[in-house]
N, C-alpha and C positions, 0 to 999 in steps of 0.2 A: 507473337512467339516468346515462350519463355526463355529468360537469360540461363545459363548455366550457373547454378549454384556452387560454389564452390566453400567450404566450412573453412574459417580462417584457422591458421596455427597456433593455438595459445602459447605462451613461452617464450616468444620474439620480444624482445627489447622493444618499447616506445622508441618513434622515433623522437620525441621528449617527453621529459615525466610531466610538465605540466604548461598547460596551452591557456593563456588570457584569450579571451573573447576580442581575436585581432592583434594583439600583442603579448609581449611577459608581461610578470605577476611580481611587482614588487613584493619584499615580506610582510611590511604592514595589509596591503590589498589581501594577500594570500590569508593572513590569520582573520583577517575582520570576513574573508568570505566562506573559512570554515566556520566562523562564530553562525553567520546567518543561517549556512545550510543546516546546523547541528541543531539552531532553536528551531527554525522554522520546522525540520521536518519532525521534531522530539514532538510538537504545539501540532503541526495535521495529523500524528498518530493518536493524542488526546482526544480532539475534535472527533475522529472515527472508532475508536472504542471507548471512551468513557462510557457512553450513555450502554456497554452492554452492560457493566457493572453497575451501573444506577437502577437498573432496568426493573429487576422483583420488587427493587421498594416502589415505584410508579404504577406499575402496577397493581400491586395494593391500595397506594391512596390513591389512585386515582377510578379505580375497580376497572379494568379495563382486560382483556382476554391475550393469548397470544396471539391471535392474528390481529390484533388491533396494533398491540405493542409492536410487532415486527416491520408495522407499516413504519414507524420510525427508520427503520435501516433503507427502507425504498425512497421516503423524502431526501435523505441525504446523498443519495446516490444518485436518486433520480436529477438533482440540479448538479451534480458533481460532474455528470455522466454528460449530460448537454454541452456543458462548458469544458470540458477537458478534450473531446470530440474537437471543438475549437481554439483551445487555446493555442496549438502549435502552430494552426495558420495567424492566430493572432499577433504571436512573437517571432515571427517572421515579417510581418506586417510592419507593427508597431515598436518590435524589439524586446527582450524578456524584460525590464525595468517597472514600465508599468501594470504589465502583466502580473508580475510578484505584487505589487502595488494593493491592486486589486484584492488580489488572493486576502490579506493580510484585514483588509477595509471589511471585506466581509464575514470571516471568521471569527474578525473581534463584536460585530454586531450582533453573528449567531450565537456567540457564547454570552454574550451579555442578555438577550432574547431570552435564551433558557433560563439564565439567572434570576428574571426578573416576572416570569411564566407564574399565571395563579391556576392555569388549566390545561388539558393534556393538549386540545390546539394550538395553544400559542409555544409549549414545547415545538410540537411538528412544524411549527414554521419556524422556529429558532432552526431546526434542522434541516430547514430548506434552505435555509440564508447560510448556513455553515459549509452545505455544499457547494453552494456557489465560491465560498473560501478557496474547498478544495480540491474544485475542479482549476481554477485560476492558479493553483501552487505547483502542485506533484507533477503533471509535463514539463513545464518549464522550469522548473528546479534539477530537474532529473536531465532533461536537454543542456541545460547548463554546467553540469559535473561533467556529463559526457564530452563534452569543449572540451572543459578546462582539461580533461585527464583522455584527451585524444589516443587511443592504440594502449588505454590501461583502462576499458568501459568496466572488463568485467570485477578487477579490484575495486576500482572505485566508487562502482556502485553499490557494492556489497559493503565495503565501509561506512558510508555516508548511508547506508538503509538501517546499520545499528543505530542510528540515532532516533530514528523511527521505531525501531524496536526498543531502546531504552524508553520511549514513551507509552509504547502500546505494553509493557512491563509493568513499570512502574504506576500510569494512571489507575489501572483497574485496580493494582494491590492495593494502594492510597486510598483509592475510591469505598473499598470492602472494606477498609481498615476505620477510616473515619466515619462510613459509616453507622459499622459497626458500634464506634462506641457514643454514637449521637451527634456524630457532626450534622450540620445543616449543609444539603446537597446544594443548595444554591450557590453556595463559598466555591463550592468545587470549579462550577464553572465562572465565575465573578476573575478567579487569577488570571486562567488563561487569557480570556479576556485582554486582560492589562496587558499580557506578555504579546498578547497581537499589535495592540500600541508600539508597542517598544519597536519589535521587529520591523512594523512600518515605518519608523523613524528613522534606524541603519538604513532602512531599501533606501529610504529617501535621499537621506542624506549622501549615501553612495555615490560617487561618481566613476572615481576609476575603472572602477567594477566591470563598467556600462560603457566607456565614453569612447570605444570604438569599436563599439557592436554595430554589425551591418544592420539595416533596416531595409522594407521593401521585397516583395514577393516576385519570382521568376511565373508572367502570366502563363506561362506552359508548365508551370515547375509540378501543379496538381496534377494534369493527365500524363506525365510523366512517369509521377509518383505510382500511380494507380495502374497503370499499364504496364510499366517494366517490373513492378516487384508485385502485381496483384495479387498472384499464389504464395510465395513468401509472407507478404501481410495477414494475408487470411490465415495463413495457418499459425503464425506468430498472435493474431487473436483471438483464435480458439482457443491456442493455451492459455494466453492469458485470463480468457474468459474462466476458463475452466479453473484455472489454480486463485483466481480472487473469490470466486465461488466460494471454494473448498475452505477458503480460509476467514472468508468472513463470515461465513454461516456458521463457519466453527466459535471464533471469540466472540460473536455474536450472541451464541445460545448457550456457550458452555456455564457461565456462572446461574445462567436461569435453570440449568439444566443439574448445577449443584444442589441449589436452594431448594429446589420443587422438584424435580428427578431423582435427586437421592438424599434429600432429605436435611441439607446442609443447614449454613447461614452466610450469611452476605461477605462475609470474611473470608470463608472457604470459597468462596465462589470469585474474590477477586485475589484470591490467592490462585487459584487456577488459572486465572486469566495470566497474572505475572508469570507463574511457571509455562507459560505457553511462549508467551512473547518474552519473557528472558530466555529460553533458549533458542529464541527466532533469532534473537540479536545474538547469543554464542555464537551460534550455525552462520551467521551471514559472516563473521571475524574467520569460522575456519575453511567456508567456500570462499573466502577473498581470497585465500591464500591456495588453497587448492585451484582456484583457474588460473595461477603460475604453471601447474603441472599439467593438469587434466583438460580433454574439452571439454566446452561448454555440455554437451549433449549428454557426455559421458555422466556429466555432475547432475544435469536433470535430471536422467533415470534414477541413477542412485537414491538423489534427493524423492520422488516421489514413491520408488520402491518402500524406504525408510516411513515413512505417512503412512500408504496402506498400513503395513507391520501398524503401526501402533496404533490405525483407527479400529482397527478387527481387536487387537488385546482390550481396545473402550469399550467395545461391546458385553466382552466377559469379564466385566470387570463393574461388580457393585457395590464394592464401596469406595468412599471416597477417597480416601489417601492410594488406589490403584489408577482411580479415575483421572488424579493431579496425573502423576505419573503417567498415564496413557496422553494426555492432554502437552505436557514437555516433549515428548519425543513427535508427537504430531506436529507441534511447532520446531524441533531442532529438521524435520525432515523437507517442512514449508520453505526455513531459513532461504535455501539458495536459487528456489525460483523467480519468485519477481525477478533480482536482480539481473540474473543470468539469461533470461528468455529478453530482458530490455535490452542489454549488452547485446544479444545474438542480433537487434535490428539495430543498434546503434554502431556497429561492426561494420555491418554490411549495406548499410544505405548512409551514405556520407549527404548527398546534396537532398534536399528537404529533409534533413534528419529531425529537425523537433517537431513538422505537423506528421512526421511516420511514429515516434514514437508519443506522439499526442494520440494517435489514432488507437494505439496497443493498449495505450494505459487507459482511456475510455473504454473500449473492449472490457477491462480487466470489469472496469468500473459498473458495468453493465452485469456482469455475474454477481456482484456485492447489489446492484439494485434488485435483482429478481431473486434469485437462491433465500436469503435470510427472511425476508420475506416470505416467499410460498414456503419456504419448510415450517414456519412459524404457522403458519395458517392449516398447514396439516399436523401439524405436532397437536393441534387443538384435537382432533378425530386420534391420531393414533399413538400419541405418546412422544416426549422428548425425545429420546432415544433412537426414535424414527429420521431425526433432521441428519443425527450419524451416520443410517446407513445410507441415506442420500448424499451427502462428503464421499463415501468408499464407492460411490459410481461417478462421480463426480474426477476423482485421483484416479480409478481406473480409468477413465478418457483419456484424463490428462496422460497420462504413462502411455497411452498408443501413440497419441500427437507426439510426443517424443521421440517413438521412433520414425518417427518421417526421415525423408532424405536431407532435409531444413536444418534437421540437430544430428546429422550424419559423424560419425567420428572420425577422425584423421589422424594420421601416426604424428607421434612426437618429436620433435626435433628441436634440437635445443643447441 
């Protein structure tokens, strides 16, 4: 029998603004663990869009088609996708410590891998070793905000997601910019790299952070999970399926889609990318603030109404500087789903909260393995342009799942 759903009231007062993992949150703990969430997640948005903005020049030297090249976004996905599936029973297990540990151990091998790559397979397994990075990261980093900022998911996810979007921003512009004017791609990933060093060093060293996290798994706590919220979950996965989709297949192909769809240069193309994911990370500053007012469900629609509108102006729209512009408001419209669709299960399933939303965000991660991918492989028969209108059936889903009775809206009370 399904539980009654009931949609929380956004607007209510935490019952504290900020929850240690079992205890308070000294200041120093607190600042050293916004430092880690902000590199870490700025360094897993690098790791997932860089290689779109490197993507036309590997293609070249390496002569290689688009459905060859897209299998890169299915390698990373495909081990992201595995281990993210598990890592929330992991960190219930084992506890999120080494769990991050992990994440960090192999992200820096992936980027050093690509660094040091003389041919396009040993990239693809650099991108197999980086998933594993970031399947080990994004649940249990995400499980962890949710703690700390108990009965304030939906701010704080949205916050803590700009720093990801400060990366998926900023790499690709850098990316087009240097290598625009003859940088060596290798350098590009050689930093992060190091930076994954680093990050591993704070985890480690961390104690506080960590030193009264429960450990240990409820042996009924899985068929629990799965029986009392199975329809909740599922349809909390479609969305998510659906909107990593929409949005990886987007940054994914839009700089290739500059270069070689309308004629661009690698600049323009990771210019594009930055104006995507800089107003992914605007949008997630101004849905933090709006899930003070609005529901959650109310903000989804809006949010993917907004996507459509500006994937349909991409389509009429040939030349470039309309294409940027169509590609910014697709991203300010992207902005507030991940977070808010995590928040809606991190709400509402308190006890195994981080293998429910391990389970969401492999979902997501599972539309970023298949979508960039297959559009890449038909974009070869019918044109770039083509992976678009596959995005605008893709947001049209998304936007029914929305209205389920899961993202139902509720009066405001304040």
């Amino acid at each position: 029998m399904i539980p009654d759903f009931h949609p929380p009231i956004e607007g209510e007062e935490a019952k504290s603004d900020s929850h240690m993992v079992g205890g308070s949150m000294d200041r120093n703990t607190e600042i050293k663990f916004y430092f880690i969430v902000a590199l870490s997640l700025y360094f897993l948005a690098i790791s997932m869009v860089i290689t779109g903005a490197v993507l036309p020049k590997w293609m070249d030297l390496f002569e290689i088609s688009a459905g060859r090249a897209g299998r890169l976004f299915f390698l990373y996905y495909l081990t992201y996708v595995i281990i993210t599936f598990s890592s929330g029973f992991l960190c219930d297990l084992f506890g999120k410590k080494p769990i991050l540990l992990l994440s960090q151990i192999f992200l820096g091998v992936g980027f050093f891998c690509i660094s040091s790559a003389d041919s396009f397979p040993a990239i693809e397994l650099g991108m197999l070793i980086m998933g594993l990075g970031g399947g080990f990261c994004e649940a249990p980093m995400t499980g962890l905000i949710s703690q700390v900022f108990n009965g304030r998911e939906g701010f704080a996810l949205n916050m803590s997601q700009i720093f990801f979007g400060i990366g998926a921003a900023s790499g690709p512009f850098l990316t087009g910019y240097f290598l625009g004017i003859g940088f060596n791609w290798r350098i590009l990933y050689v930093i992060p790299g190091i930076v994954s060093l680093y990050i591993l060093f704070l985890l480690f060293s961390e104690k506080k952070l960590f030193e009264n996290e429960k450990k240990g798994m409820n042996k009924g706590g899985t068929l629990v999970l799965f029986n009392h919220w199975k329809i909740f979950l599922a349809i909390s996965c479609l969305a998510m399926l659906l909107y990593v989709g929409a949005e990886i297949a987007s940054s994914s192909w839009m700089s290739t889609y500059i270069v070689k769809g309308l004629s661009g240069n690698l600049y323009l193309g990771g210019l594009a990318m930055a104006g995507f994911w800089g107003m992914i990370t605007i949008g997630r500053i101004v849905f933090a603030y709006l899930s003070h007012l609005y529901h959650y469900g109310t903000l989804l629609r809006i949010s993917a109404v907004i996507s459509l509108g500006f994937l349909l102006f991409l389509l009429f729209s040939h030349q470039i500087v309309l294409a940027i512009i169509a590609f910014m408001g697709i991203g300010f419209g992207f902005s507030g789903i991940w977070p808010l669709v995590v928040a809606v299960v991190a709400r509402n399933i308190e006890d195994m909260q981080a293998p429910a939303i391990g389970v969401v965000v492999a979902f997501g991660g599972t539309g970023a393995l298949l979508f960039p991918w297959l559009f890449g492989i038909l974009s070869d028969y019918m044109g770039f342009r083509f992976i678009f209108i596959m995005v605008i059936l893709l947001v049209t889903a998304m936007l029914f799942v929305f209205q389920s009775r899961f993202f139902k809206d509720t009066a405001k009370e304040f």
